[in-house]
C-alpha positions in Angstrom: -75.5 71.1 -72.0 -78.1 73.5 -72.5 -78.8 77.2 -73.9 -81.7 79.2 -73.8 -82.8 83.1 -73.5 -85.3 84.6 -71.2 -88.1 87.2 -72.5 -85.6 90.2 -71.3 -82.9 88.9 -74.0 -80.7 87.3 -71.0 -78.9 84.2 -71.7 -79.5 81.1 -69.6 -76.2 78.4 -70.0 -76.9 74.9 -68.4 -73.9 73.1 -67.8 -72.8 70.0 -65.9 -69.0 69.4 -63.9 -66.8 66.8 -65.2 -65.9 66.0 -61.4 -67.8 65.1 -58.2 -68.7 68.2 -56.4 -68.3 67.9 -52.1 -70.9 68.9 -50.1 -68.6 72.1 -49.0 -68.3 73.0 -52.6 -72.4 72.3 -53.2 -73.3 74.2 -50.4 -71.2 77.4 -51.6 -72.8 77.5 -55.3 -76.4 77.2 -53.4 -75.7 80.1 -51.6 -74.9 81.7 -54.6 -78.6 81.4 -56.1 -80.7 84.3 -57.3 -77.1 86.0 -57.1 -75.5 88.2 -59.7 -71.9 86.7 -60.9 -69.3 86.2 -63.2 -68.4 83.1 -64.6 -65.1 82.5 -66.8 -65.6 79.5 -69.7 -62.7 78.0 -71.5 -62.0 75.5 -73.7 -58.1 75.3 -71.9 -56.8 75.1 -68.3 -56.1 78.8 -67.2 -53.6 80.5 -65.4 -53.8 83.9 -63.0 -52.3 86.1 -66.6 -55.7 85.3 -68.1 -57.9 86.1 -65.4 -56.5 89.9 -65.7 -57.5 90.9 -68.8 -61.4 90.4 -67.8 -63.0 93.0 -68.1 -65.4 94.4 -66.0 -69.1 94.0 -65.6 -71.4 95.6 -67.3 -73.8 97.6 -64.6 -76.8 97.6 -66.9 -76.8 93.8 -67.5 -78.3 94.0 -63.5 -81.4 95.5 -64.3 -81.9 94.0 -67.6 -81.5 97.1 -69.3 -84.3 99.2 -68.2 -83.9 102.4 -66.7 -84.6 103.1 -62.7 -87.9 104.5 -63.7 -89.1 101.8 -65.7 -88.2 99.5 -63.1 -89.9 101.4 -60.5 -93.1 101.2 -62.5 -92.4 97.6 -62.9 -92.3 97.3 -59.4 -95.4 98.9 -58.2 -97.0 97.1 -61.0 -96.6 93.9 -59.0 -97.2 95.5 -55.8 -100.4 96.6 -57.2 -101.4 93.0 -58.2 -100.5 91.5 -54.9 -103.1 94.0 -53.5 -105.5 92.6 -55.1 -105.7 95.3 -58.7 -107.9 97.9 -56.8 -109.0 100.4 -59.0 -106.9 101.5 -61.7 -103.2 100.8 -62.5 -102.7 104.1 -63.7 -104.2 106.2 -60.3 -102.5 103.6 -58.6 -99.0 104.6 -60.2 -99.7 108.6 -59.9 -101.2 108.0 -56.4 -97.3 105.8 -55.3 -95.3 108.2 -57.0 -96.9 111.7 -55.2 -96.5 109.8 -51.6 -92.5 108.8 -52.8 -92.3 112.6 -53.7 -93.6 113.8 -51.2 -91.5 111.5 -48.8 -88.3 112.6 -49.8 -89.4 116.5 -49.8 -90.5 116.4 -46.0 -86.5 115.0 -46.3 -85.1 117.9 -47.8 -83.2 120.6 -46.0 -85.7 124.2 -46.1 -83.4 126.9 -48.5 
């Protein structure tokens, strides 16, 4: 019905079934929202031969392809607005990422 992308280069599909959906049925795709998932598109009816040669996800399509630091920053970015953007984003970054560090060294076993 519909196709768009997002800012981060995702894909947004907007589709409509050609039958009435149950309330069971409804109530299993709600719980699905905001979810990560796989969804198999095809112009014929399929059988279980084609449903083997899918292949896997790809891991980075989770994150939209930034890496764990980037989305870290990210992160405390929006932390840092919902506190209310005291001070400076920057000293707010350095000052999160010396009290993680330190965190996990008062974790580490003495050598």
């Amino acid at each position: 019905d519909k196709v768009s992308t997002k800012k981060s280069g995702a894909w947004i599909f907007t589709f409509e079934t050609i039958d009435f959906l149950d309330g069971e049925t409804i109530s299993k795709f709600t719980k699905l929202a905001h979810t990560d998932g796989n969804i198999l598109f095809a112009t014929r009816r399929l059988d279980m031969k084609d449903l083997a040669n899918i292949p896997e996800p790809d891991e980075t399509s989770k994150t939209d392809g930034k890496t764990p630091s980037q989305r870290l920053r990210a992160v405390l970015f929006v932390r840092w607005k919902q506190l209310g953007k005291t001070g400076d984003f920057d000293a707010y970054y350095r000052k999160s990422m010396e009290h993680f560090i330190d965190t996990v060294k008062e974790k580490l076993e003495p050598e």
